[in-house]
N, C-alpha and C positions, 0 to 999 in steps of 0.2 A: 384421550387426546394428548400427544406428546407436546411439550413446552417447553423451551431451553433462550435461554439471553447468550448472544456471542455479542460481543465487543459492543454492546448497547445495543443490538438489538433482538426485537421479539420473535421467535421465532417458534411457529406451529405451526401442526399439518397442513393447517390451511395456504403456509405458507410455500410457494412454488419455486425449484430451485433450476436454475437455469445456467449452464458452464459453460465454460471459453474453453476453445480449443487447447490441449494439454500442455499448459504452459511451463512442467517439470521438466529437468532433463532426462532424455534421452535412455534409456539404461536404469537408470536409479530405480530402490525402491519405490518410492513418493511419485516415480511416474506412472507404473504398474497398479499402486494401491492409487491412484486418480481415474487412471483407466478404466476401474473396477466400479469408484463408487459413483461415478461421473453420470451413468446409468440410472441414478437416483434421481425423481422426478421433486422429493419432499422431505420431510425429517422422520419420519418412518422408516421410507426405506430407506434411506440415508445411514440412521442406526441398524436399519437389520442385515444392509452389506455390510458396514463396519464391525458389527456385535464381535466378533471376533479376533477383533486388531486389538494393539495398544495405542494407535497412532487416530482412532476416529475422529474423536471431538477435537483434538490439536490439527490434523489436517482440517477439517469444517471451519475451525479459527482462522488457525493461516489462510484460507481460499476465500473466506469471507474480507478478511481484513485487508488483503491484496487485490480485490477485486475478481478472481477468478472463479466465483459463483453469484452468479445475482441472486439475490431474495427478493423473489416479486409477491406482493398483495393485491391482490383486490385490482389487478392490471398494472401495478407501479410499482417499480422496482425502488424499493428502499433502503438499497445500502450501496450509493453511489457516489463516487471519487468526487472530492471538496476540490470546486474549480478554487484556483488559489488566487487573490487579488492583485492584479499589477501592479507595481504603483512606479510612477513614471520617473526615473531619475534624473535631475537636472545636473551636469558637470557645472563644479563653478570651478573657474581660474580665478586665482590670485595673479595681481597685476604688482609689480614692484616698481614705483615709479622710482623713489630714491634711492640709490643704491650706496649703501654703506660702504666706507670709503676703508674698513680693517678688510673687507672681504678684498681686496687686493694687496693687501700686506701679506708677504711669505717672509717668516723669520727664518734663516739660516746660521747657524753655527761655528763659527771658526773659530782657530785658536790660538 
């Protein structure tokens, strides 16, 4: 049984890998080698289309970390994008009731 940790998480045969439509560009390698291992149902075969890249386990990171491969368990996918918390911003204005009486003084220069 194959075993590997990406970016925290556990990852074994058991585990089911499930991609997004090929979200490289166009032309590049990285679209071509996605094309290829995309085809990959698990981390087996996952390694045995890759076995022969340099780029396996760094593409698997990157796609994991981007969200471009899910890792599903046990029916739950567990490497899913951290909703991020709102948090509501209030504008405050400053009210200047008194107005300082230099801020209309303009000194000018003669000679």
């Amino acid at each position: 049984m194959t075993e590997l940790s990406i970016s925290g998480f556990h990852i074994d045969s058991n585990t089911q890998f499930q991609y997004k439509s090929n979200p490289k560009r166009n032309g590049c390698k990285a679209y071509l080698r996605y094309e290829e291992y995309s085809q990959s149902k698990n981390i087996d075969e996952y390694l045995d289309i890759t076995k022969d890249t340099k780029f396996g386990k760094a593409d698997l990171r990157y796609d994991v970390e981007h969200f471009h491969l899910s890792l599903v368990k046990d029916g739950e996918v567990i490497n899913q994008p951290q909703q991020k918390e709102v948090k509501e911003v209030k504008e405050v204005k400053e009210v200047q009731e008194d107005k300082d009486e230099d801020e209309d003084f303009i000194m000018t220069e003669t000679e």
